[in-house]
C-alpha positions, 0 to 999 in steps of 0.5 A, a space after each residue: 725879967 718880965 715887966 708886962 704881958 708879954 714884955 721882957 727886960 734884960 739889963 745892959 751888962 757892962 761897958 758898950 752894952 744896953 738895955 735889950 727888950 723883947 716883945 713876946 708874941 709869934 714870932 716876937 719882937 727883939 729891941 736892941 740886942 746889945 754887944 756880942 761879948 755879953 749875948 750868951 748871958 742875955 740869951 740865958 737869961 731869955 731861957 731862964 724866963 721860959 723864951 724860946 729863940 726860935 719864937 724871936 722873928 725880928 731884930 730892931 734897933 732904936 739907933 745904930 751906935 755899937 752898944 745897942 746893934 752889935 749882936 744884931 748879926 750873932 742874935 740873927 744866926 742863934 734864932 733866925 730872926 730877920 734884921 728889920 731897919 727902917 730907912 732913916 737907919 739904912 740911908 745913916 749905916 754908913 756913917 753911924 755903924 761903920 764911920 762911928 765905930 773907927 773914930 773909936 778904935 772899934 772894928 764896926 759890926 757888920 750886918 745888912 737888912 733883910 726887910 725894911 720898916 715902915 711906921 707901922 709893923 705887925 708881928 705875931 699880935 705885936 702891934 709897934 708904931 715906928 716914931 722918928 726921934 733924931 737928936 742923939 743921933 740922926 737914926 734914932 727912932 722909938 718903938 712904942 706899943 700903944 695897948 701896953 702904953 710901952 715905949 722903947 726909946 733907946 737914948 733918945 731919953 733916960 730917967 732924969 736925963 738925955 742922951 748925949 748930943 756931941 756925937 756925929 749928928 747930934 743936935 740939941 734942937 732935935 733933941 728937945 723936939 723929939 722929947 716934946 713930940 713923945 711926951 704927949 704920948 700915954 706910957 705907963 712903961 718908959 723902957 730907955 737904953 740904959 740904966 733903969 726903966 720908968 713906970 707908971 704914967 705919974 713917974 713917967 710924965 714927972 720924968 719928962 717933967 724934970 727932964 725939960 725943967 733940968 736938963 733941956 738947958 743944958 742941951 
């Protein structure tokens, strides 16, 4: 689904999923591919809106817990695209995608970078900046698009809510301060892990909003 000029949405499908976003450009931008079990529905979804796989360079992800890089591996050898992780997510793999996914009975998806990140990545006229976000968990990090005034910041935050702290290497505290930090950024699009997205800069600031008055006791 089209939300902006060149942005994509493909909503989480089911259990151990999440939101996927594509920045559209030569080549293109992936965000979060989401489990392997729903990626040939997501895939068909991406031709029906006219997206050409071969045209996706790169695969990013917000963190590495299983719903959100499972696919990465599958989604590399469908089109090509290089696997990009910055080094707060390549220093936790370990501990996050292999460590994480056996306390949960899971087998870990396995895949390695092909290119590091750095807090700036250019590709095919996508312009993203890369912001550090710990607090759901240590590797958690935001992709925001300052000429869309888009921000894809996985489970860092949701509409009218967090994501969870009580995983290995969460923390409330960094939890509060990466929300404060992105909530003096312009957004028109919040674009979050899971459940709906949030637009337009009044809803997105009444959503931070709520979030600090509601929910940061609680963290």
């Amino acid at each position: 689904m089209k939300l902006a000029n060149n942005l994509y949405f493909y909503p989480e499908r089911g259990e151990l999923d999440c939101n996927t976003y594509l920045f559209k450009g030569k080549p293109g931008v992936i965000i979060d591919p989401g489990n392997t079990e729903f990626l040939a529905e997501r895939v068909a979804d991406m031709h029906a809106d006219g997206l050409d796989l071969k045209e996706i360079g790169f695969i990013v992800n917000t963190h590495l817990h299983i719903d959100h890089c499972s696919a990465n591996q599958a989604f590399k050898e469908l089109s090509g695209a290089k696997i990009a992780l910055p080094p707060v997510q390549q220093q936790n793999y370990r501990s996050v995608v292999i460590d994480g996914a056996r306390m949960f009975g899971l087998i870990p998806p396995e895949f390695k970078a092909d290119l590091t990140l750095d807090s700036r990545f250019s590709s095919g006229g996508v312009e993203l900046e890369l912001i550090l976000a710990p607090g759901h968990s240590p590797e958690c990090v935001c992709f925001y698009h300052r000429q869309l005034k888009a921000l894809a910041c996985g489970d860092v935050l949701f509409e009218m809510n967090t994501g969870r702290v009580d995983l290995p290497g969460g923390s409330g505290d960094a939890l509060k301060k990466s929300i404060e930090a992105l909530s003096g950024l312009d957004i028109e699009y919040l674009l979050p892990g899971h459940m709906g997205t949030v637009t337009g800069a009044a809803k997105v600031a009444a959503n931070f909003e709520f979030i600090k008055n509601n929910v940061f006791p609680w963290l």
